[in-house]
C-alpha positions as CSV (number, residue, x, y, z in Angstrom):
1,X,-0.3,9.9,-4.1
2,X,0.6,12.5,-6.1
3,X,3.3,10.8,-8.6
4,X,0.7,7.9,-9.0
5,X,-2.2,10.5,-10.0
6,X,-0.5,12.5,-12.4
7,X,3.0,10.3,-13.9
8,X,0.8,7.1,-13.7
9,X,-2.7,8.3,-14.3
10,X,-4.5,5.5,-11.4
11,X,-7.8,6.5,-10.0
12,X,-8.4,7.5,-6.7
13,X,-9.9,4.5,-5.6
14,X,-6.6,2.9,-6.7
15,X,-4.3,5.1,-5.2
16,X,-6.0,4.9,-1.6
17,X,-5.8,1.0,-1.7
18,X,-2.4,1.1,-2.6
19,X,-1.2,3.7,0.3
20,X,-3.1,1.7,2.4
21,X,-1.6,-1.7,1.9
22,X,1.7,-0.4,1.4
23,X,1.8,1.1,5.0
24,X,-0.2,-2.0,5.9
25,X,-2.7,0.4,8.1
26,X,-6.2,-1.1,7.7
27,X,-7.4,1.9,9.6
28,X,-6.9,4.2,6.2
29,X,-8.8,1.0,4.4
30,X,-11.6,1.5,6.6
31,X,-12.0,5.3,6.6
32,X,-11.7,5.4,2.4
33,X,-14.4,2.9,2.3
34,X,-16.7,4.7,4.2
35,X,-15.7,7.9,2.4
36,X,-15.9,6.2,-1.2
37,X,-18.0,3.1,-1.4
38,X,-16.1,1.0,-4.4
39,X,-14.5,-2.4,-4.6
40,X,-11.6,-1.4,-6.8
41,X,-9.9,0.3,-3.6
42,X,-10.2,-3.7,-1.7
43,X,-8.9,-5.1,-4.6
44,X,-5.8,-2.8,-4.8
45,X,-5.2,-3.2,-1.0
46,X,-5.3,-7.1,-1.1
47,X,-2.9,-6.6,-4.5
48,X,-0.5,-4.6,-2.7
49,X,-0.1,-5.8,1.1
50,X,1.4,-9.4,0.8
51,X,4.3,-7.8,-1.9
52,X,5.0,-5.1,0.7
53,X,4.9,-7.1,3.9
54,X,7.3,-9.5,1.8
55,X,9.5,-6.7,0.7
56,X,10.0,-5.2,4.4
57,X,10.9,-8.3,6.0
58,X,13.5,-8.5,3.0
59,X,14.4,-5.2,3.6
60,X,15.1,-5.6,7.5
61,X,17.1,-8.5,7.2
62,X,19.3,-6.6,4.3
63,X,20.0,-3.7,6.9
64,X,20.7,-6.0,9.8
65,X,23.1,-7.7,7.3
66,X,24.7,-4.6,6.3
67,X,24.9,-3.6,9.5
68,X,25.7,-6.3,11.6
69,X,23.2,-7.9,13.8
């Protein structure tokens, strides 16, 4: 959150939609958009999930590749 507030200047609405759909936990989703009422933090959620649910499933059959499975 931190690195994407400062080194990439994204808005807060932004950066908790991204958290969110990178850890794929619609319970954060839910609890920002109670706390901040905006659109921007859906739309940065439904950007970022399907690349990161994508990229882990890559990622676990990499590792069970690399380490024989």
């Amino acid at each position: 959150m931190l690195l994407g507030h400062y080194l990439f200047k994204m808005s807060t609405d932004d950066l908790f939609g991204v958290v969110s759909g990178t850890t794929g936990n619609p319970a954060i989703l839910v609890y920002v958009n109670r706390a901040l009422p905006s659109d921007r933090i859906d739309v940065a959620f439904a950007t970022i999930f399907p690349s990161m649910t994508i990229l882990k499933i890559v990622c676990v059959r990499v590792a069970i590749g690399v380490f024989g499975g």
